[in-house]
VEXTORGU-75875 format. One line per 10 residues: number of its first residue (from 1); their letters; for each residue y, x negated, z of C-alpha. Coordinates in pm, 1 decimal. Layout:
BEGIN
NUM = A = Y/X/Z; ... .
//
This chain:
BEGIN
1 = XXXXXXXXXX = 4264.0/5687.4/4311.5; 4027.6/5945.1/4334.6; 4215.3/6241.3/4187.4; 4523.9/6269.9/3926.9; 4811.4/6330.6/4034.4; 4899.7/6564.7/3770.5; 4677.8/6773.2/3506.8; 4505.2/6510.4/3287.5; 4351.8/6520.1/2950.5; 4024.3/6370.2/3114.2 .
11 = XXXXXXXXXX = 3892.9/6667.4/3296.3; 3821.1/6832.1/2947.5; 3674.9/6545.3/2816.8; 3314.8/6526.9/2744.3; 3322.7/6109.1/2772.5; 3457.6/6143.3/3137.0; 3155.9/5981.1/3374.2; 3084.4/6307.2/3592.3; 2795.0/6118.8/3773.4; 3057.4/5884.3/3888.4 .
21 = XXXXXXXXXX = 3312.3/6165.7/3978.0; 3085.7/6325.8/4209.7; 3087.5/6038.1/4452.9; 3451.2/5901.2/4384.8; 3621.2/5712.0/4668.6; 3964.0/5589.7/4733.2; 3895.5/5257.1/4610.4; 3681.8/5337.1/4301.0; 3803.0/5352.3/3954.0; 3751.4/5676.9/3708.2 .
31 = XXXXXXXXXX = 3609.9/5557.3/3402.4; 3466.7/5718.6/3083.9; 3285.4/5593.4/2780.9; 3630.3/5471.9/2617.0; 3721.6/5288.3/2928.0; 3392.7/5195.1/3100.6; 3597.3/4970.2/3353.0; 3885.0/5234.6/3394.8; 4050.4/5479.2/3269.9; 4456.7/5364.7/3226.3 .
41 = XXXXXXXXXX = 4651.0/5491.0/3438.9; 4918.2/5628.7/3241.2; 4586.0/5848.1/3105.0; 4449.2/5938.8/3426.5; 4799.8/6000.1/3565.1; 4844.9/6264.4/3316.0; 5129.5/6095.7/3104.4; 4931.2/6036.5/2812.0; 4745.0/6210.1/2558.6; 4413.4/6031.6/2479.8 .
51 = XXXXXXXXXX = 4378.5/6264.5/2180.0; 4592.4/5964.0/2016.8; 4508.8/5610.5/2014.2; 4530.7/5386.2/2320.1; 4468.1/5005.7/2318.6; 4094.1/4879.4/2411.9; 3972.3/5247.5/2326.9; 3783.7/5125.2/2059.4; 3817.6/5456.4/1841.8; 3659.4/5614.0/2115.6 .
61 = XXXXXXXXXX = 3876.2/5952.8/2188.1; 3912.0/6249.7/2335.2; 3622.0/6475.2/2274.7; 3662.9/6873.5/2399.0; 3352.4/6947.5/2676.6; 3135.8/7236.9/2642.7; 3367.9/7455.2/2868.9; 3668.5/7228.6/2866.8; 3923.6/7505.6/2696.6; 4064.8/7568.1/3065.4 .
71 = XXXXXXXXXX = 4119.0/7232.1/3135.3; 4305.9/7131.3/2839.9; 4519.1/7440.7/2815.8; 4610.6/7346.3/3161.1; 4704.9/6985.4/3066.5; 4886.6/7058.4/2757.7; 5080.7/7341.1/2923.1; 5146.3/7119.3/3215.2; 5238.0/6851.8/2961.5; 5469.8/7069.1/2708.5 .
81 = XX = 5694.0/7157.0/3025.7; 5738.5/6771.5/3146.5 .
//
């Protein structure tokens, strides 16, 4: 799994683990500080909007990155039209 297969909400979020991205291979998981054993994949996948509460998150959300504004306009325009 090491990309989505669609636009996700992740790749704007500060929490994502970019160290971890850098090296990601087939058989590794993407994981963040919400979901520090992996993301869900009905989050990574794009489906869902982590913006709004998921079980296990722990209150931990969505959280814009310096320099995410692409990324989420791309989700949520990508989202808005599926």
């Amino acid at each position: 799994m090491s990309e989505a297969s669609s636009p996700n909400i992740c790749a704007a979020c500060d929490r994502l683990d970019r160290t971890q991205q850098a090296s990601l291979r087939d058989e590794d998981i993407p994981r963040c500080t919400a979901f520090p054993t992996g993301i869900p994949g009905r989050i990574w996948e794009g489906g869902f909007d982590h913006r709004n509460r998921w079980p296990g998150d722990n209150g931990v959300r969505f959280l814009l990155r310096e320099g995410g504004d692409f990324d989420l306009k791309f989700y949520e325009d990508f989202t808005s039209t599926t």
